[in-house]
C-alpha positions in Angstrom: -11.9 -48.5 62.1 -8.7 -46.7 60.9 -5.9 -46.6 63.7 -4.5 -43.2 63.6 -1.6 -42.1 65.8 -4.5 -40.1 67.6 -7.3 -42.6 68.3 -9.5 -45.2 66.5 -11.3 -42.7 63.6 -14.4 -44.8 62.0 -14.5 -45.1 58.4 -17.7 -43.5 58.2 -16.6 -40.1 58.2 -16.0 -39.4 54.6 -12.3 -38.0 55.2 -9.0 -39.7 55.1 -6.7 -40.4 58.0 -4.3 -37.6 56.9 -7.1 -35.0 57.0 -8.2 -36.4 60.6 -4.5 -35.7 61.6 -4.6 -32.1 60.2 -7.7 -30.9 61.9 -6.4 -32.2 64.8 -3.3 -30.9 64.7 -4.4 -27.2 63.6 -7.1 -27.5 66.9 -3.8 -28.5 69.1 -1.7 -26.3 67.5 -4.2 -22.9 67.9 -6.5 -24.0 71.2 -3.9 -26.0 73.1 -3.0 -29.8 72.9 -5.5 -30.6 75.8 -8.7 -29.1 73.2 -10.8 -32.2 72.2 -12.2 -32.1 68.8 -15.0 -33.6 67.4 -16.4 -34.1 63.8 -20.2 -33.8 63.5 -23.1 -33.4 61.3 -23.4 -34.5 57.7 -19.6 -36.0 57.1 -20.5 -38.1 59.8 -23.8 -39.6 56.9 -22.5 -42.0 54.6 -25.1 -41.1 52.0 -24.5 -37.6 52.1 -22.5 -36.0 49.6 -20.2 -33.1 50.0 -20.9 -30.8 52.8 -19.1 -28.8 54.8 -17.5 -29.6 58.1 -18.5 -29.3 61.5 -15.9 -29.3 63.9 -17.3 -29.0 68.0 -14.0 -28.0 69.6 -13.9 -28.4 73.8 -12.0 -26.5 75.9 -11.1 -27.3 79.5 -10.2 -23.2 80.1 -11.6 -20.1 79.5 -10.7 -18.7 75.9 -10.8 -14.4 75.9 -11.8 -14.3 72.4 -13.7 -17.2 71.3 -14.7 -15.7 67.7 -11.2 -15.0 66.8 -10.4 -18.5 68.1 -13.2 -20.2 65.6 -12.2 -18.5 62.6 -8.5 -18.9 62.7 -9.4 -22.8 63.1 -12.2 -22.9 60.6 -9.6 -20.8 58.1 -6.5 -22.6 59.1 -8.9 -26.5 58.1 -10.6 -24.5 55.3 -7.1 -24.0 53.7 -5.6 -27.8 55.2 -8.7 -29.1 52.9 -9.2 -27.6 49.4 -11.4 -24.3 50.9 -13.3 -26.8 51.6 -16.4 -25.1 53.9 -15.7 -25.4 57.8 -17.8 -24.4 60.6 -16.6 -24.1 64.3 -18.7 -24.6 67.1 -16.7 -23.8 70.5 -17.0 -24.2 74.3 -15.4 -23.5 77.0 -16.2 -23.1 81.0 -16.5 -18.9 80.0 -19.1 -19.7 77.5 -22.5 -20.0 77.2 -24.0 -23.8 77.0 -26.0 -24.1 74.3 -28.1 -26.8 72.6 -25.5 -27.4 69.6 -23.0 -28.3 71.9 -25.0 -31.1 73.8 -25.9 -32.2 70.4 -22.6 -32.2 69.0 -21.0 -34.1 72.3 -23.7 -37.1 71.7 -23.2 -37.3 68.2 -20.2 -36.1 67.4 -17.1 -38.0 66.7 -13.7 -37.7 69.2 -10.5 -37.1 66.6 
C-alpha cells in the first residue's frame, strides 16, 4: 500500500500517488468534496498494459446535468494525465441504477 493524504491507494493500480491525488481532487473540485471516486476496470490488472481509465464517481445528491458533469471530469483527468483516455461512470439518487455501477462498487477501488 501507498499512504496518500487521501486513503491507503494499493500499488496495483498502475498510476502514481500524484495522479491518484489529481483525479481526486478534479472529482472534489467539480462534483463536491463529499463525491467518492473509484478506479475500476483494466488499471486495476497488473498484466494489462495501457488502457484507459474508469473512474465510477458516487454522488450522495441529485446532479441536474449528469452528462455535462461526466465530461468536464473525464476532460478535466484526460488533460491532468497525458490525454490519456478516461471514461466516467456516474450515480446519483436521480439516476438510474444500473449494472455498471454495482459492478464498479464491488470491484472498484475507493481514491
Amino acid at each position: 500500500m501507498i499512504e496518500s493524504p487521501y486513503r491507503f491507494i494499493p500499488r496495483r493500480m498502475r498510476l502514481r500517488p500524484e495522479q491518484l491525488a489529481r483525479i481526486r481532487a478534479i472529482v472534489s473540485e467539480l462534483a463536491g468534496p463529499q463525491a467518492q471516486v473509484r478506479l475500476f476496470g483494466s488499471r486495476l490488472d497488473d498484466s494489462a498494459r495501457g488502457g484507459d481509465l474508469d473512474l465510477f464517481v458516487e454522488l450522495s445528491r441529485p446532479v441536474d446535468e449528469p452528462a455535462l458533469l461526466m465530461a468536464r471530469i473525464a476532460g478535466r483527468v484526460s488533460r491532468a494525465l497525458d490525454d490519456r483516455k478516461v471514461d466516467v461512470v456516474l450515480a446519483a439518487p436521480n439516476l438510474a441504477p444500473l449494472p455498471i455501477h454495482e459492478q464498479a462498487r464491488r470491484e472498484g477501488v475507493l481514491l
